[in-house]
PAZAPA-4460 file (N, C-alpha, C; in steps of 0.05 Angstrom, whole numbers, plus 32768, in hexadecimal, padded with zeros to 4 digits):
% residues 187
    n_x    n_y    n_z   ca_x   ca_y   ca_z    c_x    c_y    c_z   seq   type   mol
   8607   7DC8   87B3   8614   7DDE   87A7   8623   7DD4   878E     1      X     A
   861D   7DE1   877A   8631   7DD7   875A   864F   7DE5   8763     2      X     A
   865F   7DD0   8758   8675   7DCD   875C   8681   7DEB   8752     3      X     A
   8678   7DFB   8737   8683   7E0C   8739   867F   7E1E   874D     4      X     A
   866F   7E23   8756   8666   7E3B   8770   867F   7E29   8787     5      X     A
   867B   7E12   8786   8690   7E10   87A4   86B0   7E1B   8799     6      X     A
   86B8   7E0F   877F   86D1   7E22   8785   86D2   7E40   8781     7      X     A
   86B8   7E4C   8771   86B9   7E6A   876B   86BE   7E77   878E     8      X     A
   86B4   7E6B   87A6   86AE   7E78   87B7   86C9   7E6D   87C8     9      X     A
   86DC   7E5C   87CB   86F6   7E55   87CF   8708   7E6B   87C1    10      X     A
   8706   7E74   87AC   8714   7E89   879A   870B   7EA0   87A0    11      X     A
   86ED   7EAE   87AB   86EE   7EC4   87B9   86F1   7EC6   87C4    12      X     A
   86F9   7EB3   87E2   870A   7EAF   87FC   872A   7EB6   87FD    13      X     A
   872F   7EB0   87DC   8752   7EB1   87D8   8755   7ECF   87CE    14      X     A
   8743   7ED7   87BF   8749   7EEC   87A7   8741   7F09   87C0    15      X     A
   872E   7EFC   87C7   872D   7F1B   87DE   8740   7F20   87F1    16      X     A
   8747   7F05   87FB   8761   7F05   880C   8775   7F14   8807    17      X     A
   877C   7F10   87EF   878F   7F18   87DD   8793   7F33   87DE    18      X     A
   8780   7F45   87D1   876D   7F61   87DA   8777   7F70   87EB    19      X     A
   8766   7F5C   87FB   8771   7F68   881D   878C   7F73   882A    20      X     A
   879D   7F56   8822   87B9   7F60   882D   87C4   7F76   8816    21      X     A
   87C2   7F71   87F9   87CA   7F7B   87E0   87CB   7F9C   87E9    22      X     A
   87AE   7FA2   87EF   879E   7FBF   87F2   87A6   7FCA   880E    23      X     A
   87AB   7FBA   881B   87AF   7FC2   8836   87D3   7FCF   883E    24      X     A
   87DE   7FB6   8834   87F8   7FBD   882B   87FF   7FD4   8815    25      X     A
   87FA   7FDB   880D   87FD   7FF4   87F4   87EB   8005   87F8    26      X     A
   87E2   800F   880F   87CC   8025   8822   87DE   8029   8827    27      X     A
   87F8   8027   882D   8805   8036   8843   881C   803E   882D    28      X     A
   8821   8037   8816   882B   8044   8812   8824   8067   87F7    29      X     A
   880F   8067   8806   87FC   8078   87EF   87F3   808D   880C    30      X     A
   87FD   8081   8822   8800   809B   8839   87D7   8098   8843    31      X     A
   87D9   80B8   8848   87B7   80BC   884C   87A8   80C6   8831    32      X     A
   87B1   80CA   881F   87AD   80D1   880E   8790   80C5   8801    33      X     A
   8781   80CE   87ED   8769   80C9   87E4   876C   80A8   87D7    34      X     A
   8782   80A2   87C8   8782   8082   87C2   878B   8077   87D6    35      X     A
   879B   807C   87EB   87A7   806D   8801   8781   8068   8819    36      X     A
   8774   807A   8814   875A   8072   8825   874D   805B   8811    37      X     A
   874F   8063   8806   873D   8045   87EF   8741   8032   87E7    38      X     A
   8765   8035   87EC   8768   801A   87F8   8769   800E   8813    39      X     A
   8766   8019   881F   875D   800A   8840   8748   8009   8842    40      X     A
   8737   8017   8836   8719   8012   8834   8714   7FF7   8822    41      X     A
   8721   7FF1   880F   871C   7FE0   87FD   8733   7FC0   880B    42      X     A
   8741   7FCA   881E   874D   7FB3   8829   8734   7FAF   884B    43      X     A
   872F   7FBE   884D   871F   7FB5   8865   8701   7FA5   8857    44      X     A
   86FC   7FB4   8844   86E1   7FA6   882E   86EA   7F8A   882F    45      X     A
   8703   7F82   8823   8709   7F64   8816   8705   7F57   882D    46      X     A
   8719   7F60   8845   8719   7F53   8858   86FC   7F47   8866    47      X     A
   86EC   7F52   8868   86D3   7F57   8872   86C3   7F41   885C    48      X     A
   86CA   7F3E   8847   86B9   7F32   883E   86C9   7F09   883B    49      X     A
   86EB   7F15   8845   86EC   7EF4   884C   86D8   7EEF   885E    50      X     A
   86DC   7EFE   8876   86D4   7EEC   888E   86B4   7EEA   8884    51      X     A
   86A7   7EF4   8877   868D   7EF5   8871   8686   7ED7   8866    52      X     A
   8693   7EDB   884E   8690   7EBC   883C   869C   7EA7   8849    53      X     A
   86AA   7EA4   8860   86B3   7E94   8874   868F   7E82   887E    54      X     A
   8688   7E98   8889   866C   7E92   889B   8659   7E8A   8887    55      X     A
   865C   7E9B   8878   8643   7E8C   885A   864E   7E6E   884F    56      X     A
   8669   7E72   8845   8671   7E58   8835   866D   7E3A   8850    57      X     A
   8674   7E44   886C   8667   7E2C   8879   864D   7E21   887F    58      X     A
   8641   7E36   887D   8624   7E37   887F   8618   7E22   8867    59      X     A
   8624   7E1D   884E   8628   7E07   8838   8635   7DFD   883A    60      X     A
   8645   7DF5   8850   8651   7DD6   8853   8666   7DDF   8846    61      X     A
   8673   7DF1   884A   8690   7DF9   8837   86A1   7E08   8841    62      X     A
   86B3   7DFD   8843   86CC   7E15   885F   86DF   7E1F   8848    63      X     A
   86EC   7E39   884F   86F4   7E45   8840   8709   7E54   8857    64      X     A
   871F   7E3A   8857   872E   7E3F   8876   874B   7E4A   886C    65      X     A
   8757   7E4E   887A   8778   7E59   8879   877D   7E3E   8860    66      X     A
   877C   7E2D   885F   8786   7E14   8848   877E   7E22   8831    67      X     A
   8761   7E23   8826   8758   7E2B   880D   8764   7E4A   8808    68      X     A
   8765   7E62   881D   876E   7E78   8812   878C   7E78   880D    69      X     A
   879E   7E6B   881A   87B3   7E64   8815   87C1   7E5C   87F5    70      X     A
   87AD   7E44   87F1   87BB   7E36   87DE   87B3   7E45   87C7    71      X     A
   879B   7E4E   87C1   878F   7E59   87A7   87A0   7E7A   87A5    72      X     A
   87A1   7E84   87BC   87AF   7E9D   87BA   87C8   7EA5   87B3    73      X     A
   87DB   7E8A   87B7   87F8   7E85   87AD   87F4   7E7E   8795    74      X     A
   87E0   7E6F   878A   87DF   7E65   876B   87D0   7E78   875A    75      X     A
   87C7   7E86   875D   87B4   7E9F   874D   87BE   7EB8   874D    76      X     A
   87B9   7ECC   873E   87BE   7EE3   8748   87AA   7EF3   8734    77      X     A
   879C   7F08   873D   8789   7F1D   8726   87A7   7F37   871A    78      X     A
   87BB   7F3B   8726   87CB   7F4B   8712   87E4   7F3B   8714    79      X     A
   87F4   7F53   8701   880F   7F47   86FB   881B   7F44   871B    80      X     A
   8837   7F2D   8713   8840   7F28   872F   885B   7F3D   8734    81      X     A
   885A   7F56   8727   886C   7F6A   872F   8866   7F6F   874E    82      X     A
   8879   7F6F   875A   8876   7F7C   877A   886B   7F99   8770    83      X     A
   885D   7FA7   8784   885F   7FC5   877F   886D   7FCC   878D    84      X     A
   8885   7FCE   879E   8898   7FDD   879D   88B1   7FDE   8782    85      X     A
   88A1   7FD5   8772   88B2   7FDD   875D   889F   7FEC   8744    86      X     A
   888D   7FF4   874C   8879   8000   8745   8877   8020   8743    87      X     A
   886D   8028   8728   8865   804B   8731   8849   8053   8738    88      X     A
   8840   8061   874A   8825   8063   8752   8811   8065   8740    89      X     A
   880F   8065   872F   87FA   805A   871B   87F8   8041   8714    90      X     A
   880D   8038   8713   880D   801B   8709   8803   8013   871F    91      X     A
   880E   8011   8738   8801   8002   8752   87E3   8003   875B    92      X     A
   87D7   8020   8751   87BB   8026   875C   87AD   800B   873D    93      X     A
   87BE   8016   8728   87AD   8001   8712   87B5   7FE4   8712    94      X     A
   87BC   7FDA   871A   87C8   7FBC   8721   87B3   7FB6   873A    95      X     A
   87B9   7FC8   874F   879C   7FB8   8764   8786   7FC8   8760    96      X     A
   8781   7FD2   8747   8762   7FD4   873E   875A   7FBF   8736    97      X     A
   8773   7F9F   872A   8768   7F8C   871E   8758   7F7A   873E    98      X     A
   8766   7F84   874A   8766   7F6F   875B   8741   7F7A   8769    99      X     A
   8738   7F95   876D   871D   7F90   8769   870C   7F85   8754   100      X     A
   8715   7F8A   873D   8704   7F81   8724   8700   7F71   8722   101      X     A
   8718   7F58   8730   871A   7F3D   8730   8703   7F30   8746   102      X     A
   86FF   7F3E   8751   86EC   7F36   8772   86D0   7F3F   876A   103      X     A
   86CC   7F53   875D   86AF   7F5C   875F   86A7   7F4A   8743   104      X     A
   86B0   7F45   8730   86B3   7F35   871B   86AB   7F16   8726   105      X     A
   86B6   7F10   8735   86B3   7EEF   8748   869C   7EF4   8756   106      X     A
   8692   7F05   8763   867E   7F0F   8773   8669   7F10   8763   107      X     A
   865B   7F19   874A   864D   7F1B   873D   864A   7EF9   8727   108      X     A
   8665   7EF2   8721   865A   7ED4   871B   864C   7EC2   8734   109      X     A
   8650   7EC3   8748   864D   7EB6   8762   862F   7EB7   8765   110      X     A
   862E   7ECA   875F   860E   7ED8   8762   85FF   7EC7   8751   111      X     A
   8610   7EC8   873A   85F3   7EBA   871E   85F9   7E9D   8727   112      X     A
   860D   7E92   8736   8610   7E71   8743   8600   7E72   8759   113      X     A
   85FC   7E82   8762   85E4   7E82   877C   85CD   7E80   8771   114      X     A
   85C8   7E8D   875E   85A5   7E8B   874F   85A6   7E6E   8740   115      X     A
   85B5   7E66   8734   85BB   7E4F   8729   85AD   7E3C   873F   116      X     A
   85B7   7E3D   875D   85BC   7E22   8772   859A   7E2E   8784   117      X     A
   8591   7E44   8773   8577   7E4B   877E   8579   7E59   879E   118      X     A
   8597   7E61   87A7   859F   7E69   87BC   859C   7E8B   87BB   119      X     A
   8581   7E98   87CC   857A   7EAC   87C6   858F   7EBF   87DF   120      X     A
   8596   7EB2   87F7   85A1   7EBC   880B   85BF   7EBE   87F8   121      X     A
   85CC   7EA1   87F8   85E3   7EA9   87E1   85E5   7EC8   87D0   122      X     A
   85D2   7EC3   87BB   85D3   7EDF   87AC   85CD   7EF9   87B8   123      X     A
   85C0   7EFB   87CD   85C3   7F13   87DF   85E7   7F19   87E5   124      X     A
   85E2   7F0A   87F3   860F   7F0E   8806   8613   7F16   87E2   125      X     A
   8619   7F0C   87D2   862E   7F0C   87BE   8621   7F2F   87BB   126      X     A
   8608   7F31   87B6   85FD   7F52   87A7   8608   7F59   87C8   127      X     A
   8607   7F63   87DC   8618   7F6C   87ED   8631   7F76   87EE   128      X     A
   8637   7F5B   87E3   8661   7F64   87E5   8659   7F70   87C6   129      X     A
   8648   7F70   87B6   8654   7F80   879E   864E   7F9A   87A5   130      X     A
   863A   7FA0   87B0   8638   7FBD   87B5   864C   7FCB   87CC   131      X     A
   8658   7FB2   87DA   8670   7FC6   87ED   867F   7FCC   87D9   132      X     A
   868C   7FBD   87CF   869E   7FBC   87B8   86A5   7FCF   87A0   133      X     A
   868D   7FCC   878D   868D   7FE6   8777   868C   8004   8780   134      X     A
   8686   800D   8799   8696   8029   8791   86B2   802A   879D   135      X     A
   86BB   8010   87AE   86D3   8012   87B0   86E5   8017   8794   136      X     A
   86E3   8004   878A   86E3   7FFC   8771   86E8   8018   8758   137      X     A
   86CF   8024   8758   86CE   8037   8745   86E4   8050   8755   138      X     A
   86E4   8050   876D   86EF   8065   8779   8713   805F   8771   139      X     A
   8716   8048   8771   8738   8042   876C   873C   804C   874E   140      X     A
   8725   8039   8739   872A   8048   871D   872C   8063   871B   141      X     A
   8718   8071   8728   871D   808F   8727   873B   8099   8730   142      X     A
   8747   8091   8740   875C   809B   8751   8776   8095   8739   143      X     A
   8770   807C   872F   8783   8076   871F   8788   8087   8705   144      X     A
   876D   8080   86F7   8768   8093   86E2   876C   80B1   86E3   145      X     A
   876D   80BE   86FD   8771   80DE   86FC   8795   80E7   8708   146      X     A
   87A0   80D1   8705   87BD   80D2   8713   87C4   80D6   86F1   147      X     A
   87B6   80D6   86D9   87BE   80DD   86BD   87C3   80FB   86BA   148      X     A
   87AE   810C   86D0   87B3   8126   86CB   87CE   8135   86DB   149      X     A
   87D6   811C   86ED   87F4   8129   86F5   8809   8112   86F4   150      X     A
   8811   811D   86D7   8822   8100   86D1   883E   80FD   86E7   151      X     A
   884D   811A   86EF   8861   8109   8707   8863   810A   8719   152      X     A
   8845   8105   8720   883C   80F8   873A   8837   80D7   8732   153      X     A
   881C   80D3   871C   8821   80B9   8711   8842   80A8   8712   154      X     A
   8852   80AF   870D   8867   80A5   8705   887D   809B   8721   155      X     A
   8870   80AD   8730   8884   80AF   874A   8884   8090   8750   156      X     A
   8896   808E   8758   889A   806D   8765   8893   8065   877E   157      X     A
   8883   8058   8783   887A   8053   87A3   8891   8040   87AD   158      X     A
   88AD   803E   87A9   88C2   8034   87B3   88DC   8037   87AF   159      X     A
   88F4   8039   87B9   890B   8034   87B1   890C   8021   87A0   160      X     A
   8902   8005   8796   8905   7FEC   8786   88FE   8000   8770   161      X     A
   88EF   8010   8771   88E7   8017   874E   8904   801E   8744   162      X     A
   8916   8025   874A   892E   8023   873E   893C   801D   8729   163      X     A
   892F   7FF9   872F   8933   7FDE   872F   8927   7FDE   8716   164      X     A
   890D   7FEC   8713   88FD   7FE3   86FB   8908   7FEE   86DF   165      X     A
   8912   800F   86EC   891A   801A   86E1   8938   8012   86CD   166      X     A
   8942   8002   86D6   895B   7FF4   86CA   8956   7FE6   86C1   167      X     A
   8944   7FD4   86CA   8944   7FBE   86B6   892E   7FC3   8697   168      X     A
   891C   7FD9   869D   8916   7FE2   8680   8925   7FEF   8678   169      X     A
   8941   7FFD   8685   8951   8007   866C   8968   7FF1   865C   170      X     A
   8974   7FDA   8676   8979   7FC5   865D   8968   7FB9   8650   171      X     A
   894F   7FAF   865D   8940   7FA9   8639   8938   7FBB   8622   172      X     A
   8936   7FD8   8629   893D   7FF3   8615   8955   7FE9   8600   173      X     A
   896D   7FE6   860C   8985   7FE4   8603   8987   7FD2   85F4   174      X     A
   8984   7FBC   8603   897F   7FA1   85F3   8970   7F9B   85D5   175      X     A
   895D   7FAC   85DE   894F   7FB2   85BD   8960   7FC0   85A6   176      X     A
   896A   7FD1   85B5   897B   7FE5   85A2   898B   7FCF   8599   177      X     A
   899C   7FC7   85A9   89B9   7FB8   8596   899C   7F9E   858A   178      X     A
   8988   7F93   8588   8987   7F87   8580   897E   7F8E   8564   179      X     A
   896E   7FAA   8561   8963   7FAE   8544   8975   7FB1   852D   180      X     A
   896F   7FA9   851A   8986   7FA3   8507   898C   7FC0   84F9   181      X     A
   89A1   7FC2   84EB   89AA   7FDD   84E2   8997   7FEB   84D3   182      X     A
   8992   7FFF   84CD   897E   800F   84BA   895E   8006   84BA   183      X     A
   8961   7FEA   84D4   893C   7FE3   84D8   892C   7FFF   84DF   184      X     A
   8919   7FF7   84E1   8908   800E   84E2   88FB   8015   8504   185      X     A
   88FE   8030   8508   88F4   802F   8527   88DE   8026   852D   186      X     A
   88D9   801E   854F   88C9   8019   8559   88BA   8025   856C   187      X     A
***
């Protein structure tokens, strides 16, 4: 196996992980609602496809154990490291949209490393998890993208911390103000 496919497939062990709890954890706070299913659908997907690449990546002599998802998952991240409880529901549905893009993105290089290593069973699993994946995937962008036609709902805060966010962009608001110099020009 070329060395890049062994860590690409250590990093889809971490990055779906990630997913999983990410999507699974922020399902609940989106209720039953049409994005709160897509993400448990899209956290049961990730999950499903650790344990998957578990059985494949040993099957190549390559464990992809609590150590590797661990360490790569604390050192990486596919979005910003804002908590989303300090988040407004748009931002949170578009923040763990990266976190599919990031996986089906890894999943499709994986694939052209499997044709590379002449591994035809490889590139199956990877076209598998892409096809669970992309209409998860497209179904979150949709959800995200149409939270534009009701902006305060978009805006609502999926937490008391959004508060938090809320203050601190109005002292850096502020901060700008006393910093622009007299008669500068707006921004």
């Amino acid at each position: 196996m070329h060395p890049a496919r062994h860590r690409a497939l250590r990093e889809l062990g971490a990055f779906s992980r990630q997913m999983a709890g990410h999507w699974g954890g922020l399902a609940g706070k989106f209720d039953d609602s049409p994005p709160g299913e897509v993400l448990r659908d899209g956290a049961q997907a990730a999950g499903d496809i650790v344990d998957e690449l578990r059985a494949h990546a040993r099957a190549r002599d390559l464990e992809v154990g609590p150590a590797a998802l661990q360490v790569a998952g604390r050192v990486a991240r596919a979005r910003p490291l804002a908590p989303d409880g300090a988040l407004e529901r748009n931002q949170a549905l578009r923040f763990a949209l990266l976190d599919a893009q990031h996986v089906l993105t890894l999943v499709d290089y994986l694939a052209e490393l499997a044709l590379a290593d002449e591994d035809a069973e490889g590139h199956a699993a990877c076209a598998a998890w892409a096809a669970r994946l992309r209409p998860i995937e497209r179904n979150m962008r949709r959800h995200a993208v149409d939270l534009g036609k009701h902006p305060d709902t978009a805006v609502e805060p999926i937490s008391v911390a959004h508060k938090l966010q809320y203050a601190i962009g109005w002292i850096g608001e502020a901060t700008d103000r006393l910093r622009r110099p007299r008669g500068g020009p707006r921004t």
